[in-house]
C-alpha positions, 0 to 999 in steps of 0.5 A: 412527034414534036419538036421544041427549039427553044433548049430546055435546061438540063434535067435534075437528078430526080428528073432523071429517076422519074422517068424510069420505071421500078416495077410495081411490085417493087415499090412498097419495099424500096420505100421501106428500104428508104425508110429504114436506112433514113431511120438508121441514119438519124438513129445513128446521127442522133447516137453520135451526138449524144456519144460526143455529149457523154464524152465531153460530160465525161472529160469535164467530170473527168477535170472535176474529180481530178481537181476533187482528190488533188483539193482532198490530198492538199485538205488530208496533208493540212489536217495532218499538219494541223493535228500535228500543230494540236499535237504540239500545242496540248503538250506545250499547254501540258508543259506550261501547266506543270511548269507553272505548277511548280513555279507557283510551288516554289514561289510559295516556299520561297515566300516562306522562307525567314530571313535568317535562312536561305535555300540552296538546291530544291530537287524533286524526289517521287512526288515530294520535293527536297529543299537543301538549305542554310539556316543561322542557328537552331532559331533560323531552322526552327523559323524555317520549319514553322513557315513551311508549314504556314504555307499552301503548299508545304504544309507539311515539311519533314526535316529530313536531315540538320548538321553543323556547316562544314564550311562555316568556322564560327559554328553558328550555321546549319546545313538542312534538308525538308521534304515537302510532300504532294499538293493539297 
């Protein structure tokens, strides 16, 4: 037996397996044993990291689409706005146009309206237009009638109605009334 006096240091863990002994038989299945629970434990390892991945790919896609359908409900109220700004604008444009159709209407036969005659009331009837008037005489109304019907637009009137002026006491002034038909 020998002996050493110089202190060794203290054996490792491995070093303290090493010495005992498994029997032989032993062997091949604890080292599959060690193996298998080796290859479970990085599967599991390498299982859980991708886990953690998906779920921050999910958290992010998560952000993604909830920022998606906030920006699509923002983009759906301002379409709706829109289409009601459209809306809005094609019946101004509408009334614009048929404003400035009569407009255009009434500044012609207003244009063609003799100087001893003069307009008092025009008022829309279907689709013709009633134009109430004052005339100096049978001169001023039969003048009144020959213009309308050099117009664009009132080409051609019917004289609906022509009587003495109540209020008038010299008796030389005309009340009137001429429809004017639909455009041409």
């Amino acid at each position: 037996m020998r002996f050493s006096y110089l202190h060794d240091a203290r054996p490792d863990a491995l070093e303290r397996l090493r010495p005992s002994r498994l029997p032989e038989g032993l062997h091949t299945p604890l080292a599959s044993l060690a193996t298998a629970i080796v290859v479970v434990v990085a599967w599991w390892g390498i299982e859980h990291m991708l886990l953690a991945q998906a779920r921050q790919e999910l958290g992010q896609q998560t952000f993604r689409l909830d920022a998606s359908r906030l920006a699509l409900r923002e983009a759906k109220l301002q379409r709706v706005h829109v289409d009601s700004l459209l809306e809005s604008d094609t019946r101004l444009r509408e009334i614009r146009r048929s404003g400035a159709l009569l407009a255009s209407r009434l500044a012609d036969i207003a244009n063609h309206v003799p100087t001893r005659a003069w307009l008092s009331s025009v008022g829309q009837v279907n689709d013709a237009l009633e134009i109430d008037g004052h005339a100096e005489g049978l001169d001023g109304l039969s003048d009144t009638v020959a213009d309308l019907m050099s117009s664009k637009t009132a080409a051609a009137p019917d004289l609906v109605r022509a009587s003495k002026d109540q209020t008038d006491h010299s008796g030389e002034l005309l009340e009137f009334a001429v429809r004017v038909g639909g455009h041409q």
